[in-house]
MARTI-785592 format. One line per 3 residues: number of its first residue (from 1); their letters; for each residue z, x, y of C-alpha. Coordinates in nm, 2 decimals, decimal comma. Layout:
BEGIN
NUM	a	Z/X/Y | ...
END
This chain:
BEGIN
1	xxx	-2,75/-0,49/-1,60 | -2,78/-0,30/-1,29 | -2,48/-0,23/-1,09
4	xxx	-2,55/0,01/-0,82 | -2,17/0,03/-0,64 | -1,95/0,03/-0,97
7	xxx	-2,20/0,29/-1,11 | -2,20/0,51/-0,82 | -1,79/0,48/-0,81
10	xxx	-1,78/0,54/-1,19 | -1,94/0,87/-1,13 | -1,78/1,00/-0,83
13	xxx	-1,46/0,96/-1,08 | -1,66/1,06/-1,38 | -1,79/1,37/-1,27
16	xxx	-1,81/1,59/-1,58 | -1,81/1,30/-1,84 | -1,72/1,52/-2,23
19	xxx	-1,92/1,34/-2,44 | -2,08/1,64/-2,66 | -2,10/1,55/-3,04
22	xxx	-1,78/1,55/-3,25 | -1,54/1,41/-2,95 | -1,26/1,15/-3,03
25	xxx	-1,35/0,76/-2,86 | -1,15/0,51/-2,80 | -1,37/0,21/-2,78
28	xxx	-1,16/-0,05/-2,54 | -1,26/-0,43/-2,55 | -1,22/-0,69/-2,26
31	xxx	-0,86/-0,80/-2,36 | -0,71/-0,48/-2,36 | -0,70/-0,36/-2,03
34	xxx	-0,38/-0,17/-2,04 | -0,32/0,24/-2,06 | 0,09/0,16/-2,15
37	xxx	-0,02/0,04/-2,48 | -0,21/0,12/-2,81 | -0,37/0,44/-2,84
40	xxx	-0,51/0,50/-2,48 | -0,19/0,52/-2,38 | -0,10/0,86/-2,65
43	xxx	-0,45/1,02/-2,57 | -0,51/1,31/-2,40 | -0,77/1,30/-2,15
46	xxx	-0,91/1,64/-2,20 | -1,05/1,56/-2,54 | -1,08/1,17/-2,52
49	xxx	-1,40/0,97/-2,44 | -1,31/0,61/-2,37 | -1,60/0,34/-2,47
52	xxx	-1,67/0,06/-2,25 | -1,92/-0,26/-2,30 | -2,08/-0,52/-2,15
55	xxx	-2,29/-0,73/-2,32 | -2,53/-1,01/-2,21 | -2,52/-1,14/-2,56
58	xxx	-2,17/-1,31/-2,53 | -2,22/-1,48/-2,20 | -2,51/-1,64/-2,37
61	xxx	-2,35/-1,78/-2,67 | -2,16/-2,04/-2,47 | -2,18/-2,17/-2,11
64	xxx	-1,86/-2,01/-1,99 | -1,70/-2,07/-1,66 | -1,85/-1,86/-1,39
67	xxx	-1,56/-1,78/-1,25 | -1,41/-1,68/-1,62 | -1,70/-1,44/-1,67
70	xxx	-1,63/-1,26/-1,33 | -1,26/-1,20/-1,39 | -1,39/-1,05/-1,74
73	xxx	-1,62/-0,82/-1,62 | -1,50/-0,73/-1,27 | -1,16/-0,67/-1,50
76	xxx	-1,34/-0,44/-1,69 | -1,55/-0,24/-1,46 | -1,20/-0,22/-1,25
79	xxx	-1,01/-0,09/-1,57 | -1,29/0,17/-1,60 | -1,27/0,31/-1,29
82	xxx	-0,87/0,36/-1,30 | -0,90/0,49/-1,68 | -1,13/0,77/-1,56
85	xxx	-0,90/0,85/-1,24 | -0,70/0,92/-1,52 | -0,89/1,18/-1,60
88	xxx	-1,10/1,02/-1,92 | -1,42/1,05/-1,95 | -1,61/0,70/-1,94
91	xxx	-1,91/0,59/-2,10 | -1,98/0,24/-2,00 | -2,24/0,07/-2,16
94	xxx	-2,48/-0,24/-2,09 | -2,74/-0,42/-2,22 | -2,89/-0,73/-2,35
97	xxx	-2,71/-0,65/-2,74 | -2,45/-0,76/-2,91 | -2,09/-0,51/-2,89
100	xxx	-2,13/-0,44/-3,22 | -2,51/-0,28/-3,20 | -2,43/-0,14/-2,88
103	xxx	-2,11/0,04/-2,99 | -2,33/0,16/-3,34 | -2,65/0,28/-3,13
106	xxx	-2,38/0,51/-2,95 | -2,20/0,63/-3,21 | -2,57/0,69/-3,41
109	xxx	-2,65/0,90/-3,11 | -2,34/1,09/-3,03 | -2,17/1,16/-3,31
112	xxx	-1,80/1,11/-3,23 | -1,57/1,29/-3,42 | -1,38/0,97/-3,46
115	xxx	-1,38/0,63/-3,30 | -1,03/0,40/-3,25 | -1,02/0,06/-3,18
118	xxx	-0,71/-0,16/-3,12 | -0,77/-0,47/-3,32 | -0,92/-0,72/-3,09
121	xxx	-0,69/-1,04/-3,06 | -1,01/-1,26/-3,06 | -1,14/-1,32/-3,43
124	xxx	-1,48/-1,32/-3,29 | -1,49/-0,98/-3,20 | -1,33/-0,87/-3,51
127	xxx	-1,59/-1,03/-3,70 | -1,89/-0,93/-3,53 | -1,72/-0,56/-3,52
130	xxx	-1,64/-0,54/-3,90 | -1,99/-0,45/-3,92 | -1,98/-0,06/-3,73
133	xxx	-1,96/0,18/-3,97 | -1,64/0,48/-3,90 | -1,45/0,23/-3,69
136	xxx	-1,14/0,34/-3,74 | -0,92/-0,03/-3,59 | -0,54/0,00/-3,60
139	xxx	-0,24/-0,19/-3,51 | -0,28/-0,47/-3,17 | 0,07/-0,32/-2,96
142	xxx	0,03/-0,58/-2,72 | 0,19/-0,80/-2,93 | 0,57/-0,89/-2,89
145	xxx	0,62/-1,00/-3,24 | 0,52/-0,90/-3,62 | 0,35/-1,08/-3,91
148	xxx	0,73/-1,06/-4,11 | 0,87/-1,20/-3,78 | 0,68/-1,51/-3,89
151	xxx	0,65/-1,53/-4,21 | 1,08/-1,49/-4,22 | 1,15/-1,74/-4,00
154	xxx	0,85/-2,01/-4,09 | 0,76/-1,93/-4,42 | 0,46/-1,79/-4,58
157	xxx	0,27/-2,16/-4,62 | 0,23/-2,44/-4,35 | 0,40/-2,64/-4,23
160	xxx	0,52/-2,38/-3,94 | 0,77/-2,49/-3,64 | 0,73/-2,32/-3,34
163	xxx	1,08/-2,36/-3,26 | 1,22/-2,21/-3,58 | 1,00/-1,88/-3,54
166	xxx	1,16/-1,92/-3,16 | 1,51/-1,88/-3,29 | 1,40/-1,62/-3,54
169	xxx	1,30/-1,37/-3,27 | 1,51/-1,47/-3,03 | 1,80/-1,35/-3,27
172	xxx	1,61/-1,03/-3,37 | 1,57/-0,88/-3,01 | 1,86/-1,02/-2,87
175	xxx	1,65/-1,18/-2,57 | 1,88/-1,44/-2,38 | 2,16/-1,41/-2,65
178	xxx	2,54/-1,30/-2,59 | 2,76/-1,08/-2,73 | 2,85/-1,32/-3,04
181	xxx	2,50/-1,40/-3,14 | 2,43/-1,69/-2,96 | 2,20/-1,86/-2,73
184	xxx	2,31/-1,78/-2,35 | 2,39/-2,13/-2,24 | 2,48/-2,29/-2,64
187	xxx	2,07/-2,37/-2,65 | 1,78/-2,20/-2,73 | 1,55/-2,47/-2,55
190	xxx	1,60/-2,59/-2,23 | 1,33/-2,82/-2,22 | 1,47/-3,14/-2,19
193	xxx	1,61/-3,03/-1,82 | 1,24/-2,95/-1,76 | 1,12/-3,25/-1,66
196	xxx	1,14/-3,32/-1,30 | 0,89/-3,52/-1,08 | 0,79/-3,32/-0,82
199	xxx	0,75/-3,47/-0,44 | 0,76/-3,22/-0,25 | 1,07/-3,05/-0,21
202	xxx	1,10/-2,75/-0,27 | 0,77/-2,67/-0,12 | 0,55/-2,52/-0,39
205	xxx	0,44/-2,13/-0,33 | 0,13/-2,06/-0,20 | -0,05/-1,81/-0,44
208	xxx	-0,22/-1,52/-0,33 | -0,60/-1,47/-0,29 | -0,75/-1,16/-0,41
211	xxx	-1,06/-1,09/-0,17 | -1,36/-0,93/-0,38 | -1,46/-0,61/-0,29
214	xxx	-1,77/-0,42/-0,32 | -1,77/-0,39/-0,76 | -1,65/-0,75/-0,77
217	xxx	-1,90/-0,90/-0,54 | -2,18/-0,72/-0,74 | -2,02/-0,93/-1,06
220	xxx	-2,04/-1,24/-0,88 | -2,43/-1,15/-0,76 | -2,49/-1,06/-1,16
223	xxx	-2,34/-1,41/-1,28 | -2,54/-1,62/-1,04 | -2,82/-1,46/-1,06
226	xxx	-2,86/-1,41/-1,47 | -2,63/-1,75/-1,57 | -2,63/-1,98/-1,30
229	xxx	-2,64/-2,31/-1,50 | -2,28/-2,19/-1,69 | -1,99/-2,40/-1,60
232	xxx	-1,81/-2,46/-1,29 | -1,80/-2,30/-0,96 | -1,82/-1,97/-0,81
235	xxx	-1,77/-2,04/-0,48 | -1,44/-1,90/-0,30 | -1,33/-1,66/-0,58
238	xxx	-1,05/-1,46/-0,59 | -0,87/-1,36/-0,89 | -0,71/-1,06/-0,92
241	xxx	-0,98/-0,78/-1,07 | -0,79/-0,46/-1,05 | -0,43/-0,34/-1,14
244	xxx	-0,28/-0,32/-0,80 | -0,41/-0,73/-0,78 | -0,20/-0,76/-1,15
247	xxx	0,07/-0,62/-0,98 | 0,07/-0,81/-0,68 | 0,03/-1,13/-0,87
250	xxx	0,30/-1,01/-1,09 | 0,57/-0,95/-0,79 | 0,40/-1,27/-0,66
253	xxx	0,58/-1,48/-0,95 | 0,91/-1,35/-0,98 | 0,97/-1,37/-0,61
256	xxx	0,85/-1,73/-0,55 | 0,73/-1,89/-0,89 | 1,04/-1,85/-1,10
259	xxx	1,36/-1,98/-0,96 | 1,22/-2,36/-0,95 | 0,94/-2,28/-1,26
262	xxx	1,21/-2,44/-1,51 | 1,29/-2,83/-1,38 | 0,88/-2,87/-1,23
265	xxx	0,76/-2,74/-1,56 | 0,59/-3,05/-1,68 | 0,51/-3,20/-1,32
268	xxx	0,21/-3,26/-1,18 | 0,07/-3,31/-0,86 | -0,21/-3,48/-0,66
271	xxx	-0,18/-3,22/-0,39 | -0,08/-2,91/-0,59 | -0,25/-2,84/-0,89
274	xxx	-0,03/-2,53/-0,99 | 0,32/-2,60/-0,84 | 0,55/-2,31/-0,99
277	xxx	0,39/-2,18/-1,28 | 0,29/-1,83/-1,32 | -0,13/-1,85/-1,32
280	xxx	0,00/-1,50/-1,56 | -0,21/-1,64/-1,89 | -0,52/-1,45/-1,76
283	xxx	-0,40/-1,18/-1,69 | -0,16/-1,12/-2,02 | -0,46/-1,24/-2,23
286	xxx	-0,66/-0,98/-2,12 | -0,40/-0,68/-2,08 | -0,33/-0,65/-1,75
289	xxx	0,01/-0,80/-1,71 | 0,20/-0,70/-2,09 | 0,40/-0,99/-2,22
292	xxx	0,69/-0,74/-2,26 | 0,70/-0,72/-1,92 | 0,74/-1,06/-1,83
295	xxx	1,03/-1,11/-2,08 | 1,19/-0,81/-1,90 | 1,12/-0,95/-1,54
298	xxx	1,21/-1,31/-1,67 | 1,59/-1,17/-1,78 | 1,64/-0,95/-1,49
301	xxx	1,60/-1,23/-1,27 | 1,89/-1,43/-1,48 | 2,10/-1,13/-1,45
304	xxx	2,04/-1,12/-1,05 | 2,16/-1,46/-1,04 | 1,76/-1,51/-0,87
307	xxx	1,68/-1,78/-1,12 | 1,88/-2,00/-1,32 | 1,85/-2,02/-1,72
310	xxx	1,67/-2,30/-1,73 | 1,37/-2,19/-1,57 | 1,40/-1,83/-1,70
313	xxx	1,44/-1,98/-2,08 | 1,10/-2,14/-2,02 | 0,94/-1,89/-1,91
316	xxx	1,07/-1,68/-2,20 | 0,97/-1,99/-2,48 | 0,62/-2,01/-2,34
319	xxx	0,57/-1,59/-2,37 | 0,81/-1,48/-2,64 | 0,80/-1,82/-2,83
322	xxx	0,46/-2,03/-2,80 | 0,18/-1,78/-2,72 | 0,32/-1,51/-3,00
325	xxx	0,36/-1,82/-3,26 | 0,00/-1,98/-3,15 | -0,20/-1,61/-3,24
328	xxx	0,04/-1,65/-3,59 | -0,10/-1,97/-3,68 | -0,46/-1,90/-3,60
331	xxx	-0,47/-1,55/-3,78 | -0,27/-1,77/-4,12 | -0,52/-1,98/-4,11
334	xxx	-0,80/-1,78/-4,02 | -0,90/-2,00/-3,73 | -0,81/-2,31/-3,92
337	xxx	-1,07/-2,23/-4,17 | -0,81/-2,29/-4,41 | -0,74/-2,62/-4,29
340	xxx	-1,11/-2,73/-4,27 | -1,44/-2,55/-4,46 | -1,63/-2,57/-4,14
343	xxx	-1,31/-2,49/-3,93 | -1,40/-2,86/-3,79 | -1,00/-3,01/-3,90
346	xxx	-0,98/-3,40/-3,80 | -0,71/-3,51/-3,97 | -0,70/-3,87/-3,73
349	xxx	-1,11/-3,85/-3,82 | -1,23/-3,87/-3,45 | -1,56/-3,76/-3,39
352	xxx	-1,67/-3,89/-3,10 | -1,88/-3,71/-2,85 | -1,68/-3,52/-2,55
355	xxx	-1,77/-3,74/-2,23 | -2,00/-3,56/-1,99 | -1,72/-3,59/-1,67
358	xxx	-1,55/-3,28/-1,89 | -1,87/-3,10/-1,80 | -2,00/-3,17/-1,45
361	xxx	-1,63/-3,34/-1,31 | -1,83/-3,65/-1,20 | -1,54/-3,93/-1,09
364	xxx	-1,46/-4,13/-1,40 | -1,21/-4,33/-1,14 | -0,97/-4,24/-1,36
367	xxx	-0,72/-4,01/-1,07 | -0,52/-3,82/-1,30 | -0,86/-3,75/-1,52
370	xxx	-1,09/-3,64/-1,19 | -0,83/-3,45/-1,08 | -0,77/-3,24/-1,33
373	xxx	-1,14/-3,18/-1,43 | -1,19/-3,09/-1,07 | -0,95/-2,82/-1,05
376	xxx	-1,11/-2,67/-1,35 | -1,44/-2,69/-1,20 | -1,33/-2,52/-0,91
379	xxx	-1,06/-2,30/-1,08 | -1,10/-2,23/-1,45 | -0,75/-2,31/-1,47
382	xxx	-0,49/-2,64/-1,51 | -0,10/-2,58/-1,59 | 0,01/-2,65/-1,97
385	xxx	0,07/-3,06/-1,92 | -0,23/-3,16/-1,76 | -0,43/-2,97/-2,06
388	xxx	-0,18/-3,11/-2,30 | -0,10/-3,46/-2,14 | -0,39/-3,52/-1,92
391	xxx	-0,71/-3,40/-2,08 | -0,64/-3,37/-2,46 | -0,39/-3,68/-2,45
394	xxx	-0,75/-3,90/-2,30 | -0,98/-3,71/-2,52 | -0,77/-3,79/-2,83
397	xxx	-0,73/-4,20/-2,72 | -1,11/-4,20/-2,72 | -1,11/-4,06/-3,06
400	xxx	-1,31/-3,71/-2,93 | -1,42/-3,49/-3,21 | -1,09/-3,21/-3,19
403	xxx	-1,36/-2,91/-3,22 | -1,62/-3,07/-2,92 | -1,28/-3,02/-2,70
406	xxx	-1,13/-2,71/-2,87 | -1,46/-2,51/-2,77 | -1,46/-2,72/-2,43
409	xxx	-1,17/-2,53/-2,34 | -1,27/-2,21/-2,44 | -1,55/-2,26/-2,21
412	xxx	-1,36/-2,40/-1,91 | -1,05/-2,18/-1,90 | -1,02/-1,83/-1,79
415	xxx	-0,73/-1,76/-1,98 | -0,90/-1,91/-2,33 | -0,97/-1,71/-2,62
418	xxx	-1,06/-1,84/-2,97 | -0,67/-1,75/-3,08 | -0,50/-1,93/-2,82
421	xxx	-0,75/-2,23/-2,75 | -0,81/-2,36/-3,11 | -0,42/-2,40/-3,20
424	xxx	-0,33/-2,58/-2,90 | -0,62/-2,80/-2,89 | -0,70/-2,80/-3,25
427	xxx	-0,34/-2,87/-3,37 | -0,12/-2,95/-3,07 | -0,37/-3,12/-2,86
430	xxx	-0,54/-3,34/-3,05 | -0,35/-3,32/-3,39 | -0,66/-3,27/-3,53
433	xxx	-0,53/-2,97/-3,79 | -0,25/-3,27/-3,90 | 0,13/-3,14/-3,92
436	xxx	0,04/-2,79/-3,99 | 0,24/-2,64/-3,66 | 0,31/-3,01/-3,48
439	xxx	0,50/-3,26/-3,60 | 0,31/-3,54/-3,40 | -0,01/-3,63/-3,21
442	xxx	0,11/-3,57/-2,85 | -0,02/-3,93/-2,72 | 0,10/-4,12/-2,45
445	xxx	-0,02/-4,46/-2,17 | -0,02/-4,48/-1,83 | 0,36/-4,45/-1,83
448	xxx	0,43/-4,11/-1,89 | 0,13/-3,98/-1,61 | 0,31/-4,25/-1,32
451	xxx	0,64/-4,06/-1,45 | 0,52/-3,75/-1,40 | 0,30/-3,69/-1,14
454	xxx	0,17/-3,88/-0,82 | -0,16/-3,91/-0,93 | -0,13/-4,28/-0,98
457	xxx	-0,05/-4,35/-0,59 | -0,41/-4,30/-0,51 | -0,57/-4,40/-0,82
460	xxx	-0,80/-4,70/-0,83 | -0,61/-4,90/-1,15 | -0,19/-4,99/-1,14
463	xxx	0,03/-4,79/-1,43 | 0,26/-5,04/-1,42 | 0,03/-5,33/-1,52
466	xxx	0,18/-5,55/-1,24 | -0,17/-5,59/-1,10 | -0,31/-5,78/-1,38
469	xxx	-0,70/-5,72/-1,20 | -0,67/-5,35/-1,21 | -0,44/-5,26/-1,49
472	xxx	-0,48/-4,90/-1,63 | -0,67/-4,87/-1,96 | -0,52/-4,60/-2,09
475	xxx	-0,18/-4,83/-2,21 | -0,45/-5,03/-2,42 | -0,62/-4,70/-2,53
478	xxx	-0,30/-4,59/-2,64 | -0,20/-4,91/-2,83 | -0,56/-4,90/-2,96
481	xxx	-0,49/-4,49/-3,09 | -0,20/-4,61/-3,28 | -0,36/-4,92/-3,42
484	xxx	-0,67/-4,81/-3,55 | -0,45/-4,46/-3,70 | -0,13/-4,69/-3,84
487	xxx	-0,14/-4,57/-4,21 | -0,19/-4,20/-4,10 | 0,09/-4,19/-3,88
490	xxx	0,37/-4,44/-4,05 | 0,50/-4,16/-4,24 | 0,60/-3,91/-3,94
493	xxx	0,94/-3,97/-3,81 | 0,86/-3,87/-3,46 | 0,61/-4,16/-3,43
496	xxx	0,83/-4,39/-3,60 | 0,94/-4,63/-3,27 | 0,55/-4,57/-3,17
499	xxx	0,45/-4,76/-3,53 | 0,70/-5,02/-3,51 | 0,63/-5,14/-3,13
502	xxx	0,25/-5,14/-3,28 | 0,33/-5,36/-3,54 | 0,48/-5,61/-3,36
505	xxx	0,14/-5,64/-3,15 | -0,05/-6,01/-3,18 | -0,41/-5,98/-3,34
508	xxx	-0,49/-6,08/-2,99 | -0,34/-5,79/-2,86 | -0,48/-5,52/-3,05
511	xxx	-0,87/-5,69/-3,02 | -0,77/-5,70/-2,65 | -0,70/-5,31/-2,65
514	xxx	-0,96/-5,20/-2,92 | -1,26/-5,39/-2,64 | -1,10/-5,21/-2,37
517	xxx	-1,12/-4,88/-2,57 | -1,48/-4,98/-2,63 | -1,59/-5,04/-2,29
520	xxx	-1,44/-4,73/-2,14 | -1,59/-4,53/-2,40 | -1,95/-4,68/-2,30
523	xxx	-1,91/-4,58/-1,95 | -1,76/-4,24/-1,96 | -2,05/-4,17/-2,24
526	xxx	-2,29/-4,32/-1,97 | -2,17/-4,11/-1,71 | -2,06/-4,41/-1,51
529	xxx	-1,67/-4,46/-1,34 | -1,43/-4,71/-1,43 | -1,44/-5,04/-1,24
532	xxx	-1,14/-5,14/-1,17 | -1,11/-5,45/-1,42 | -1,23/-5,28/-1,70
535	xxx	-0,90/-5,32/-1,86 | -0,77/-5,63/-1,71 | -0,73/-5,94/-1,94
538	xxx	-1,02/-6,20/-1,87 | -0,76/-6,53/-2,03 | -0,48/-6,42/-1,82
541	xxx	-0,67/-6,42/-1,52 | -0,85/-6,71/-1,56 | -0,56/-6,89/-1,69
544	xxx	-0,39/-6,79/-1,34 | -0,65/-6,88/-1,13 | -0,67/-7,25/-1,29
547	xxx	-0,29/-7,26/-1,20 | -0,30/-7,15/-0,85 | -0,59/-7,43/-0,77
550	xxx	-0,42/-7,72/-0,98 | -0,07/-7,65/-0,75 | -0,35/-7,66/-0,47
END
């Protein structure tokens, strides 16, 4: 891995590098790209090496998004340079093996006198590091909350609620609560406010672009040229890669991203695929934006009377609540292996194949579907609701296999890591891990996408049903979901109303939804779109047409 321009800028910084046997390392992985926590930040430079490396083995395990890979390793290469204008010394190492027999062929050869690492949030790394010998890991700073936090507010065995563990350290750091102890506002959620259609008005913020410079460009030359078949596109990227971009993006959010964040949290948009949410989840997954911070910037902006509560309590539920809750879950269960042998949990036993649309974004004529996988393509990003509503609400009405998806997004997102990804698409998503941390399969029809977005103005097939030659199949995928997982789900409250409108379906009904279900499984598998009538009722229609010509 030559790479002429960040190697000749690491040494102008680097110019007496102290790497003599016996010096102290700090070995740094790609999601901790921060000197304000964990032991970089207490070193001295004088006496501290700090270990850097790329390796060509993990962008060849999986087909990750191009544009993912870059904002890894232009990330890193960036955090290198600023750690040794801190006056570090920097080894950075490359090469075709794994971090773990890179990191051990360096120590073998230099001898540190010790070598730190701040547990890596992703269990993959942790594995494949458990095997260096004298890796001394400690204590993961970046996180906001503790294991007791979790284990005192949800218990020490599943099920675990989100919105209990919410409450719990909500209470214990005071965030958003008054002088007596309670929730500012009498609520800890405000997410029943946050679910405005968006059309328009207030015009959506405009984020900024990030123009690659010369070390960044030299990543995106790398990634074409050694993994040019990986997912998604390349083309026109401009992520932030450095910490003055983090900060930009940063100031970006709280000055045009959070006042209206709160009511358009669950919209979506034909014409604006991020609205007012923060794009932050890359950049806190990976260290350069601290979760801490946001919290702070989130609450200062309440106090400033800049954003109102209900936007600012979002914000705070998705940081201090959902992604610190998620990382709980996944460690508990040890990536779900718990919950399944082969960490493969189906609990509604769907195992079909993912369609290949989620791989090349190929029209399925399904609007709110293309869209979606487009922006990913082009992006390696989608807000929370069309992951949640959009792509894992489809994939679980076709009955996809839970882990084809789970590792689908880890692929296709830039902000996905094994600890984040697997809970929301393993449990939440597809409610393949059962009630473990969700107390229903998040599934829904045409209705709730025509609610909440515009997709369906422009989309080939009618929500509403009206139009019985070009009705939208996924009302009859969702009837067919409920029908063919009854027993499963007649037991959970939340699904209750669900169950009994089920129920009340005629046998003709349900083999009406469960053929529709079937033919729009054989074209997506095929490759092929939707025609328009693929879900339209061939008696009804016939029956109407024999009508209209007898009145004739």
């Amino acid at each position: 891995m030559s790479a002429s321009a960040f190697v000749r800028a690491l040494a102008e910084r680097n110019r007496s590098p102290r790497t003599p046997q016996g010096a102290s390392w700090i070995y740094v992985p790609y999601d901790q790209l921060t000197l304000e926590r964990g032991p970089l930040s207490r070193a001295n430079p004088a006496d501290t090496c700090v270990v850097f490396i790329e390796s060509a083995d993990k962008p060849s395990r999986r087909r990750y998004h191009k544009k993912k890979l870059a904002f890894l390793l232009a990330n890193e290469r960036h955090f290198a340079l600023e750690v040794a204008e801190r006056g570090f010394a920097v080894r950075y190492l490359t090469g075709e093996a794994s971090f773990a027999e890179q990191l051990t062929e360096a120590m073998r050869e230099h001898r540190p006198r010790e070598v730190l690492l701040q547990r890596p949030a992703e269990r993959e790394l942790r594995e494949e590091l458990a095997s260096v010998e004298g890796l001394e890991v400690v204590p993961n700073e970046l996180w906001l909350t503790s294991e007791e936090d979790f284990t005192s507010a949800c218990g020490a065995s599943p099920p675990w609620r989100m919105d209990a563990f919410y409450r719990g350290v909500r209470r214990r750091t005071g965030v958003l609560m008054d002088e007596d102890d309670k929730p500012l506002g009498g609520r800890y959620s405000f997410d029943g406010d946050n679910r405005q259609r968006w059309n328009g008005d207030p015009p959506a913020p405009v984020p900024p672009r990030f123009e690659p410079d010369a070390i960044t460009r030299e990543v995106l030359a790398l990634i074409e040229r050694r993994w040019p078949r990986h997912f998604g596109a390349l083309e026109g990227f401009a992520m932030p890669c450095s910490s003055a971009d983090a900060t930009a993006m940063f100031e970006f959010v709280c000055r045009s991203c959070l006042e209206h964040f709160g009511p358009y949290e669950d919209a979506m948009s034909d014409d604006d695929a991020t609205l007012f949410h923060t794009q932050l989840s890359s950049l806190i997954n990976i260290g350069r934006v601290l979760p801490s911070a946001v919290v702070t910037a989130a609450t200062k902006a309440l106090d400033e009377e800049r954003a109102p509560l209900q936007s600012v309590e979002g914000l705070v539920r998705q940081v201090l609540g959902w992604r610190e809750f998620v990382r709980h879950v996944h460690e508990r269960t040890d990536g779900f292996r718990t919950i399944a042998s082969d960490a493969r949990p189906s609990e509604l036993d769907a195992h079909e194949g993912l369609p290949p649309a989620f791989w090349d974004a190929r029209e399925t004529g399904l609007r709110c579907l293309d869209r979606t996988l487009s922006t990913v393509w082009n992006t390696g990003y989608s807000h929370h609701i069309t992951r949640l509503m959009v792509l894992s609400n489809i994939a679980t009405l076709l009955g996809v296999e839970p882990k084809e998806l789970s590792d689908w997004f880890w692929i296709a997102y830039t902000d996905a890591f094994d600890w984040v990804v697997e809970p929301n698409v393993l449990a939440m998503g597809t409610f393949g891990a059962g009630p473990v941390m969700t107390t229903k399969p998040y599934v829904a029809g045409a209705g709730y996408v025509h609610r909440m977005s515009d997709h369906c103005a422009r989309c080939r097939f009618d929500p509403t049903g009206k139009d019985r030659a070009r009705p939208c199949p996924l009302t009859p995928m969702y009837w067919s979901f409920l029908d063919r997982n009854i027993d499963r789900l007649a037991k959970i409250d939340r699904v209750g109303p669900a169950i009994l409108s089920a129920r009340k379906r005629t046998p003709a009904q349900r083999e009406r939804d469960a053929n529709v279900l079937a033919r729009v499984r054989a074209r997506l598998a095929a490759g092929e779109p939707l025609e328009a009538s693929i879900a339209s009722d061939p008696t009804i229609v016939a029956t109407k047409t024999v009508a209209r010509r007898a009145k004739k």
